[in-house]
N, CA, C and O atoms as a GROMACS GRO file, in nm:
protein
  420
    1UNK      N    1   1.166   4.316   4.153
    1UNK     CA    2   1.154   4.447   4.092
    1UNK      C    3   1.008   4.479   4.061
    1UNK      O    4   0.953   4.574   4.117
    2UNK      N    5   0.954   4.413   3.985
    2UNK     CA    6   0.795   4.426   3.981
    2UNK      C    7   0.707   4.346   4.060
    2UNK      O    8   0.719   4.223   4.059
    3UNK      N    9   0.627   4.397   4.123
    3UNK     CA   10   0.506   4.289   4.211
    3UNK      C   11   0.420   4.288   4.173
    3UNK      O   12   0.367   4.393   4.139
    4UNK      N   13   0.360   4.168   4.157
    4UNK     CA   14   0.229   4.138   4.087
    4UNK      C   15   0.148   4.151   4.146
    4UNK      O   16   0.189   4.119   4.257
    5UNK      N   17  -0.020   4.196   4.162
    5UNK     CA   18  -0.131   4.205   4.242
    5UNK      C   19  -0.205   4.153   4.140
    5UNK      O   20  -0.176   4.113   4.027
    6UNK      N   21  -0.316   4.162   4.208
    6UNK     CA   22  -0.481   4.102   4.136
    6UNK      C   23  -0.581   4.215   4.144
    6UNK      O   24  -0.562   4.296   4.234
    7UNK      N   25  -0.656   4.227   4.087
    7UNK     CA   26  -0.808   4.311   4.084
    7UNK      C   27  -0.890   4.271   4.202
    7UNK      O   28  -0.953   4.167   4.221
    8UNK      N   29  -0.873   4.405   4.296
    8UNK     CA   30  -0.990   4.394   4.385
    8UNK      C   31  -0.866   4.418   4.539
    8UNK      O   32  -0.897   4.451   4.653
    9UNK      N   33  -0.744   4.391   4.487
    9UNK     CA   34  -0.675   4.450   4.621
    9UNK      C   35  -0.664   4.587   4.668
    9UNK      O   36  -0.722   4.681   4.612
   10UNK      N   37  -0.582   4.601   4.783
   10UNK     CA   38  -0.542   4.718   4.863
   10UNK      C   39  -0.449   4.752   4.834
   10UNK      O   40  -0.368   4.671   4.881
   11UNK      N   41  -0.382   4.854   4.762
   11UNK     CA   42  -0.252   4.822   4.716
   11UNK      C   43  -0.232   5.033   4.707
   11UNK      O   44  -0.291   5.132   4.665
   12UNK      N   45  -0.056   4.977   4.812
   12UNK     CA   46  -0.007   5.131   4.810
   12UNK      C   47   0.008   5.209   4.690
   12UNK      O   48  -0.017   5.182   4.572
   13UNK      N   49   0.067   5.341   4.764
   13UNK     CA   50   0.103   5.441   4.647
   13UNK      C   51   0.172   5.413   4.519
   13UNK      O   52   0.275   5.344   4.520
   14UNK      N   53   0.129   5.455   4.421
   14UNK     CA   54   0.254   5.388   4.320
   14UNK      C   55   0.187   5.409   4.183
   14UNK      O   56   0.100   5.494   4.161
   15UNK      N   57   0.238   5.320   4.092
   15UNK     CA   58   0.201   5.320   3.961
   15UNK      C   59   0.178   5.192   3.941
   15UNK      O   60   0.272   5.119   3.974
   16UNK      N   61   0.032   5.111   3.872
   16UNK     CA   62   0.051   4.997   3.849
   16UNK      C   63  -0.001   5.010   3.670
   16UNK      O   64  -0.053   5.102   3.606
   17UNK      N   65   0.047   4.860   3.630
   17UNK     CA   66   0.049   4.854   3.497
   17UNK      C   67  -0.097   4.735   3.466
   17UNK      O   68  -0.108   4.617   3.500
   18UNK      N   69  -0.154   4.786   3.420
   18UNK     CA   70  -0.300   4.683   3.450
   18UNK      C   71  -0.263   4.586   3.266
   18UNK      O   72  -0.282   4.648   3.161
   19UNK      N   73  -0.221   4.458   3.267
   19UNK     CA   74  -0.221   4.370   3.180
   19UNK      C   75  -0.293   4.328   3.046
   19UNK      O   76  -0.269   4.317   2.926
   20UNK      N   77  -0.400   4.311   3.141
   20UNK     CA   78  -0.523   4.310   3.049
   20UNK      C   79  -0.554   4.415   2.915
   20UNK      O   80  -0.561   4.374   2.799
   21UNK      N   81  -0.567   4.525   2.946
   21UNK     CA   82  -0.590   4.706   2.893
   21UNK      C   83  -0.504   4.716   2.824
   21UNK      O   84  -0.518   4.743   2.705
   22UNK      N   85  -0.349   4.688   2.907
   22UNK     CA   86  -0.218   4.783   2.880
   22UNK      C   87  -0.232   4.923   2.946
   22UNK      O   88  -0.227   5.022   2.873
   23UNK      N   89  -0.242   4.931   3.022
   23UNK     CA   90  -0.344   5.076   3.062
   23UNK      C   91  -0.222   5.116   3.196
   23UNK      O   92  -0.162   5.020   3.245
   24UNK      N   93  -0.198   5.228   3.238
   24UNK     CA   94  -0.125   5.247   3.355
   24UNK      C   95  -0.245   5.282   3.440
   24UNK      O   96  -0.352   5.326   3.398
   25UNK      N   97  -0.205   5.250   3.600
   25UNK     CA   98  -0.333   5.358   3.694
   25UNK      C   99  -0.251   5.356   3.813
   25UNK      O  100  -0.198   5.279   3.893
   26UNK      N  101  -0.267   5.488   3.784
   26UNK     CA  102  -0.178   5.569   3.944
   26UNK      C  103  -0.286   5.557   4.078
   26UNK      O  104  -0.402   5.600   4.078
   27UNK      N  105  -0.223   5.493   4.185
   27UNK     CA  106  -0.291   5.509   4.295
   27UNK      C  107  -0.255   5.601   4.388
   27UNK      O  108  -0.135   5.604   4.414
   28UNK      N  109  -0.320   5.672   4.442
   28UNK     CA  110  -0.286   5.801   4.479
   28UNK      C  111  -0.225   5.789   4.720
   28UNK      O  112  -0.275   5.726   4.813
   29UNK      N  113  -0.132   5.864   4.711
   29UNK     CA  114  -0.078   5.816   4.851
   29UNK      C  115  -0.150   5.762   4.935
   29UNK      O  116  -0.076   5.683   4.993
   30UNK      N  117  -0.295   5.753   4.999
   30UNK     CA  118  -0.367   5.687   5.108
   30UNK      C  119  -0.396   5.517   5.050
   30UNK      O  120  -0.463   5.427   5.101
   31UNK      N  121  -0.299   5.524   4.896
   31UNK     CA  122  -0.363   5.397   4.910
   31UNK      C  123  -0.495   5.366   4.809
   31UNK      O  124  -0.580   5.456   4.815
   32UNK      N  125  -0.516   5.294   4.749
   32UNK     CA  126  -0.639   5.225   4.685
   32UNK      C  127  -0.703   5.095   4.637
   32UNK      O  128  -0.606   5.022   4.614
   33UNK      N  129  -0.790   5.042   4.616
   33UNK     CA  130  -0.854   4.885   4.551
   33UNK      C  131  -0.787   4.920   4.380
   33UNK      O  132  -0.799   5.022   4.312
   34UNK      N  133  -0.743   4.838   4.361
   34UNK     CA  134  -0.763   4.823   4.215
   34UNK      C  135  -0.883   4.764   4.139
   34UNK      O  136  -0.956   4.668   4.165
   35UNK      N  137  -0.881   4.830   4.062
   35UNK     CA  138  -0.989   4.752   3.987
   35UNK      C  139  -1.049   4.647   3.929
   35UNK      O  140  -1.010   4.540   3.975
   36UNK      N  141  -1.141   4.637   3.832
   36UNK     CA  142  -1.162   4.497   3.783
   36UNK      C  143  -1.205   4.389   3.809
   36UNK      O  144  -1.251   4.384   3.923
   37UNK      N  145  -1.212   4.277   3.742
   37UNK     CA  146  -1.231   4.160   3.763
   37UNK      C  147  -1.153   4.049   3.654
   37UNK      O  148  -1.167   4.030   3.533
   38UNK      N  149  -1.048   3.974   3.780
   38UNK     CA  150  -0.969   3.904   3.712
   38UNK      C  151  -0.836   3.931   3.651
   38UNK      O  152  -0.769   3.850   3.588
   39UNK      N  153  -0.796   4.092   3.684
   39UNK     CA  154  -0.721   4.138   3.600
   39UNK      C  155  -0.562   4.134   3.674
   39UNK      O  156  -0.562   4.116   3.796
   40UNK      N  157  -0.452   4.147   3.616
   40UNK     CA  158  -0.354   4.152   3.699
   40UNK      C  159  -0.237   4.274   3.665
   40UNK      O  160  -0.210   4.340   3.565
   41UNK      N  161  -0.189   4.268   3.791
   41UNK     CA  162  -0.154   4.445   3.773
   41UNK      C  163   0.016   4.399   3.843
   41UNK      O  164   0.033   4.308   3.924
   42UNK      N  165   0.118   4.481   3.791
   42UNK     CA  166   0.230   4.501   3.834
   42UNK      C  167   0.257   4.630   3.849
   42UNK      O  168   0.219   4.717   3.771
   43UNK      N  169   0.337   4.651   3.968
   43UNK     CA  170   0.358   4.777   3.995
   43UNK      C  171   0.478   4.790   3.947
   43UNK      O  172   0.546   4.687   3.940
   44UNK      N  173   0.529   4.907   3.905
   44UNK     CA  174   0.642   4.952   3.812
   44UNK      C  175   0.714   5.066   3.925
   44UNK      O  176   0.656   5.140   4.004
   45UNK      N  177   0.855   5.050   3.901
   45UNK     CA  178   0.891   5.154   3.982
   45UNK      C  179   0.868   5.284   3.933
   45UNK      O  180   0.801   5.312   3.834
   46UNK      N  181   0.938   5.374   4.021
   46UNK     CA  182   0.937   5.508   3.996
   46UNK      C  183   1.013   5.536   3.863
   46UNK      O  184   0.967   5.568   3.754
   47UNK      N  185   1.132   5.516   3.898
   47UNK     CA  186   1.233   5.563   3.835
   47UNK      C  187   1.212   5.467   3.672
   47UNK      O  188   1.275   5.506   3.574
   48UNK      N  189   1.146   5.378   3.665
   48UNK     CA  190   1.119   5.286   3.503
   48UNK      C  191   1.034   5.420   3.450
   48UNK      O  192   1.082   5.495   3.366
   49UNK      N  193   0.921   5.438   3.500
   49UNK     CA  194   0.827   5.543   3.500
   49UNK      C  195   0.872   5.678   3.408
   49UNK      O  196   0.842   5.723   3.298
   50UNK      N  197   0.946   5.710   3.500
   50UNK     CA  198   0.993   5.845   3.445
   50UNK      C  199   1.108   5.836   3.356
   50UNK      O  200   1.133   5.935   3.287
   51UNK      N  201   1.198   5.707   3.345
   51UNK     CA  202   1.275   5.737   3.219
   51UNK      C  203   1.215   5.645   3.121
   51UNK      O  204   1.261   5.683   3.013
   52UNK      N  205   1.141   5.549   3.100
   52UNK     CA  206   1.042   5.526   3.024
   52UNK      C  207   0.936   5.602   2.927
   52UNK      O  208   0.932   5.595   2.804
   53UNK      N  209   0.846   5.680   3.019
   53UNK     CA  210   0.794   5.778   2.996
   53UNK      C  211   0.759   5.836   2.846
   53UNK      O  212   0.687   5.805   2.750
   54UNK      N  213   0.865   5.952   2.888
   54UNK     CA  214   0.921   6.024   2.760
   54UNK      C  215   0.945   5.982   2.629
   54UNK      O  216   0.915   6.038   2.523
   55UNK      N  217   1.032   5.821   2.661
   55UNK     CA  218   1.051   5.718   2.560
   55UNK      C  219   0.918   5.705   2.431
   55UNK      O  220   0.912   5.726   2.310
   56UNK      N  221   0.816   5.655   2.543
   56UNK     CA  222   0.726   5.601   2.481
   56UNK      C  223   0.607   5.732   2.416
   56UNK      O  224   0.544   5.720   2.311
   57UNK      N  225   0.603   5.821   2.486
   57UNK     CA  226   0.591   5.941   2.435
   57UNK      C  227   0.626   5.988   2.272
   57UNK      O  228   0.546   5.998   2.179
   58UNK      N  229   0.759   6.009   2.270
   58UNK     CA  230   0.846   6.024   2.131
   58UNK      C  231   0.765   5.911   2.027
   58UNK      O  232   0.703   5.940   1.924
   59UNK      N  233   0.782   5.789   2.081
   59UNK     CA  234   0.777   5.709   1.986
   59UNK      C  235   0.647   5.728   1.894
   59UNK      O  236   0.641   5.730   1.771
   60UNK      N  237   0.503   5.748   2.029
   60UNK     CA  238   0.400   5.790   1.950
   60UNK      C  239   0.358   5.888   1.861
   60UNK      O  240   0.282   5.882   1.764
   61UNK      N  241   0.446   6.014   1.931
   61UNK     CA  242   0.452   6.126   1.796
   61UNK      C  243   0.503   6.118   1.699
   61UNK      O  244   0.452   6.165   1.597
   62UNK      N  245   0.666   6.033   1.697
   62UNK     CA  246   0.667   6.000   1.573
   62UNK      C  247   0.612   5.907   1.467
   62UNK      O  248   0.615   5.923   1.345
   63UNK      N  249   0.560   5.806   1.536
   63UNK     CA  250   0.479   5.710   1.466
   63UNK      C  251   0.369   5.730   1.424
   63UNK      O  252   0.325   5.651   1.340
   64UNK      N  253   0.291   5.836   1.467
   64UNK     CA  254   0.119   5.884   1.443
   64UNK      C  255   0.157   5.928   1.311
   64UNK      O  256   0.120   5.852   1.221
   65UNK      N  257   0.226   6.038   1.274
   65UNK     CA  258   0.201   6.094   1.138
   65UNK      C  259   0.211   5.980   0.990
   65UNK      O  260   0.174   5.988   0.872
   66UNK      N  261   0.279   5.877   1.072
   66UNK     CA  262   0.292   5.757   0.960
   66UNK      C  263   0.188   5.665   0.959
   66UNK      O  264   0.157   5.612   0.852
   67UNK      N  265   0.129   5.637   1.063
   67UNK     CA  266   0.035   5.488   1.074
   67UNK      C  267  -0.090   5.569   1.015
   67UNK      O  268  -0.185   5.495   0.988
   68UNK      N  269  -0.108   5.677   0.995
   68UNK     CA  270  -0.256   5.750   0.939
   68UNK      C  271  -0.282   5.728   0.849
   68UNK      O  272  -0.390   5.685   0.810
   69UNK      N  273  -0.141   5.766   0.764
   69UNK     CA  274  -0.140   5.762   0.573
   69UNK      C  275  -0.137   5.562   0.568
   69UNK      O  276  -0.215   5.487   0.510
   70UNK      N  277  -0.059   5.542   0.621
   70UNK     CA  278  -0.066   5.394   0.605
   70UNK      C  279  -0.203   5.313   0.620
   70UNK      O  280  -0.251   5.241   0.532
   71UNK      N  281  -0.258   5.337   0.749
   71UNK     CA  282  -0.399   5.276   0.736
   71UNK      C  283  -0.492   5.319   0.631
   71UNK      O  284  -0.557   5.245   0.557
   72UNK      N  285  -0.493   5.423   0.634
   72UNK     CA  286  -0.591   5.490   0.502
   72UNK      C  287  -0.552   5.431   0.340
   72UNK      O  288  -0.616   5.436   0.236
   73UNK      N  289  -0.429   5.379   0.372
   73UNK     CA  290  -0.416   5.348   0.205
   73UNK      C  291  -0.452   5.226   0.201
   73UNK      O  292  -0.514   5.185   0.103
   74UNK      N  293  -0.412   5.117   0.342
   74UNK     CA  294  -0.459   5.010   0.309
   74UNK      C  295  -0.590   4.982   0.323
   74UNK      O  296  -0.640   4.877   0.283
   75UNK      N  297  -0.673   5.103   0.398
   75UNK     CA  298  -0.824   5.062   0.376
   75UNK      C  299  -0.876   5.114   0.206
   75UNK      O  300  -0.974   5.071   0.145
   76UNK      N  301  -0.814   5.177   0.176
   76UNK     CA  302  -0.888   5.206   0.070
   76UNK      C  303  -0.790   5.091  -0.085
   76UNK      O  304  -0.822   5.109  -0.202
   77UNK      N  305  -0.731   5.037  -0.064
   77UNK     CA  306  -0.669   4.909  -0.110
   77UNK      C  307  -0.737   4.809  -0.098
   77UNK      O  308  -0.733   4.720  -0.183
   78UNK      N  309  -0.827   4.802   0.027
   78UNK     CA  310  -0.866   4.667   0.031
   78UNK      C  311  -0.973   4.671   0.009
   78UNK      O  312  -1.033   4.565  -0.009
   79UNK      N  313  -1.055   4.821  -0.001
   79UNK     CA  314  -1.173   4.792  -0.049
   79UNK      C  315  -1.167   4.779  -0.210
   79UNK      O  316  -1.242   4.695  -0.261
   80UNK      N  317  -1.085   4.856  -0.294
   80UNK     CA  318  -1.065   4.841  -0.423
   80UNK      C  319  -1.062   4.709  -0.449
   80UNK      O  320  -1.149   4.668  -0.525
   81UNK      N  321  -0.953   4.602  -0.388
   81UNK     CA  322  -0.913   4.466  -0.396
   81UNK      C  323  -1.080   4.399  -0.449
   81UNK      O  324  -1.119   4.365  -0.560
   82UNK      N  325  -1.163   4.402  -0.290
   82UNK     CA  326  -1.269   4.353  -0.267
   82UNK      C  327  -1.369   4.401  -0.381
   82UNK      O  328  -1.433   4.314  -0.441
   83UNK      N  329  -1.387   4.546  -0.414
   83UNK     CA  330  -1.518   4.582  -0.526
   83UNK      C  331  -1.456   4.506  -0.683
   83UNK      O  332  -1.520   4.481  -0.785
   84UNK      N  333  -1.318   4.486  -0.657
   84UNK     CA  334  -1.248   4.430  -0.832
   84UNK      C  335  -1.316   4.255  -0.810
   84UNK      O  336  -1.383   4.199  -0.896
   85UNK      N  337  -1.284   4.199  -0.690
   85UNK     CA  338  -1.276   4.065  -0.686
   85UNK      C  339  -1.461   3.983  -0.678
   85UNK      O  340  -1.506   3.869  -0.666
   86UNK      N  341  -1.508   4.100  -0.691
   86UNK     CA  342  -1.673   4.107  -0.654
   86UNK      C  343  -1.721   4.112  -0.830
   86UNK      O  344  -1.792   4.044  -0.904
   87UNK      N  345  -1.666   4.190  -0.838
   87UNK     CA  346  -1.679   4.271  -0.995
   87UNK      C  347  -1.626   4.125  -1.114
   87UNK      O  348  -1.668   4.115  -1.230
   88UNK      N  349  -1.536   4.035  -1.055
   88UNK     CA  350  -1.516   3.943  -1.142
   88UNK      C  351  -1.559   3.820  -1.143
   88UNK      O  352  -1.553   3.733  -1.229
   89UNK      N  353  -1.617   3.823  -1.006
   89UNK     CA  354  -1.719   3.684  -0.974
   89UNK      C  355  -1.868   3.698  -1.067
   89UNK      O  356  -1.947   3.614  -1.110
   90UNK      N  357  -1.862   3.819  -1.071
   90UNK     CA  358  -2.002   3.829  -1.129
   90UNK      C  359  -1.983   3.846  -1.346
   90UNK      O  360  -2.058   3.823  -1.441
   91UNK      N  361  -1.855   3.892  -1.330
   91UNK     CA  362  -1.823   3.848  -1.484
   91UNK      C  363  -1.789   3.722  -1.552
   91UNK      O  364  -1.774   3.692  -1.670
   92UNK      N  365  -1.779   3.635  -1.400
   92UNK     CA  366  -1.750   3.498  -1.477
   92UNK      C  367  -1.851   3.413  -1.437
   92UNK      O  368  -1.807   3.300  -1.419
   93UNK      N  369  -1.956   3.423  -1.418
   93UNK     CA  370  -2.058   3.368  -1.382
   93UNK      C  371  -2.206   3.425  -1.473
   93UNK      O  372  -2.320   3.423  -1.425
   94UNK      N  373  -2.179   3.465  -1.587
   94UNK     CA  374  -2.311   3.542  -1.657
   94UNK      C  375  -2.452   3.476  -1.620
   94UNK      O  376  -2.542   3.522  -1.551
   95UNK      N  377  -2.444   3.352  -1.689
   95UNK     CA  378  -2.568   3.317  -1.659
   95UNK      C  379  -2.675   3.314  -1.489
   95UNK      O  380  -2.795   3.322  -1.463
   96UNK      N  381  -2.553   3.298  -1.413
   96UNK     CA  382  -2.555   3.331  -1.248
   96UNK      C  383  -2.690   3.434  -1.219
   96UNK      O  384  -2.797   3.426  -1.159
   97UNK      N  385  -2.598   3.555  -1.316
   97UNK     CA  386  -2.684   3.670  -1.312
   97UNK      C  387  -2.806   3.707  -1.380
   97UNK      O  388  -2.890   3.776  -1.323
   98UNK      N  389  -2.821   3.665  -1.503
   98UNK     CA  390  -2.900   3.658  -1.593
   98UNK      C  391  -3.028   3.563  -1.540
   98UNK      O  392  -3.143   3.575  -1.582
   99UNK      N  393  -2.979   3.460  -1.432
   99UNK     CA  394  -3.099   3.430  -1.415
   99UNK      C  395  -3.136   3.445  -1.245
   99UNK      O  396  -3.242   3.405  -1.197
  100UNK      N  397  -3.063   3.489  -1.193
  100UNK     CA  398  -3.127   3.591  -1.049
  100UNK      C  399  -3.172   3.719  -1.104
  100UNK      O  400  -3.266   3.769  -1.041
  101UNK      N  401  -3.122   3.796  -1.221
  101UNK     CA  402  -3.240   3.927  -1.296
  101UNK      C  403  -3.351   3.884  -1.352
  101UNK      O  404  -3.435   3.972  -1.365
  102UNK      N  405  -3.377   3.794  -1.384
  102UNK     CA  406  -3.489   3.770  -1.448
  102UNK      C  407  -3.645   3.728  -1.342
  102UNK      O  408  -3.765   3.710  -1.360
  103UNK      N  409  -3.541   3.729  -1.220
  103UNK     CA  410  -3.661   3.708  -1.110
  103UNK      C  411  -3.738   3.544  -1.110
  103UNK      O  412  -3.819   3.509  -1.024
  104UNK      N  413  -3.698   3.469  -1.209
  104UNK     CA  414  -3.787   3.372  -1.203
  104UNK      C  415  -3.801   3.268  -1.080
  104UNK      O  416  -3.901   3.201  -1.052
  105UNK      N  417  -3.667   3.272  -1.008
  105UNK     CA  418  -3.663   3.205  -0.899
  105UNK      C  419  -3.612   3.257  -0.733
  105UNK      O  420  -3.615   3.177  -0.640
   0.00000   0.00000   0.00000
């Protein structure tokens, strides 16, 4: 069902699925080299293609409006985490500080 190629072949019309990337690349009817170096590519049928597709489509529209708010909270979580856990190294260490301010060494 799927055939595997390598980077740098001749390889017919079709759709291949490049591994490496995750990336699709359509080769167009006369035929083309695939790309790369080292990389390996399966060609996918038609018909996976097009009822696939759509699938994966949906999934990203619905998933974008969520992974936005989510990343954003956990970046701004982890920087809070990090400025608190910074903020208490330096409260439990006074003298630490008291004597890197004083410049003497």
């Amino acid at each position: 069902m799927f055939r595997k190629y390598s980077s740098g072949m001749f390889v017919p019309c079709g759709t291949y699925l490049n591994t490496k990337d995750w990336e699709f690349h359509g080769v167009p009817p006369e035929g083309d080299m695939l790309e790369g170096e080292g990389v390996t590519y399966y060609r996918l049928p038609l018909l996976l293609v097009i009822a696939v597709g759509p699938v994966i489509g949906l999934a990203f529209i619905l998933f974008l409006p969520v992974a936005v708010p989510a990343v954003l909270i956990y970046g701004i979580g982890r920087r809070i985490a990090l400025a608190m856990r910074g903020r208490r190294a330096r409260l439990a260490h006074p003298v630490g500080l008291a004597r890197r301010a004083g410049g003497g060494r």
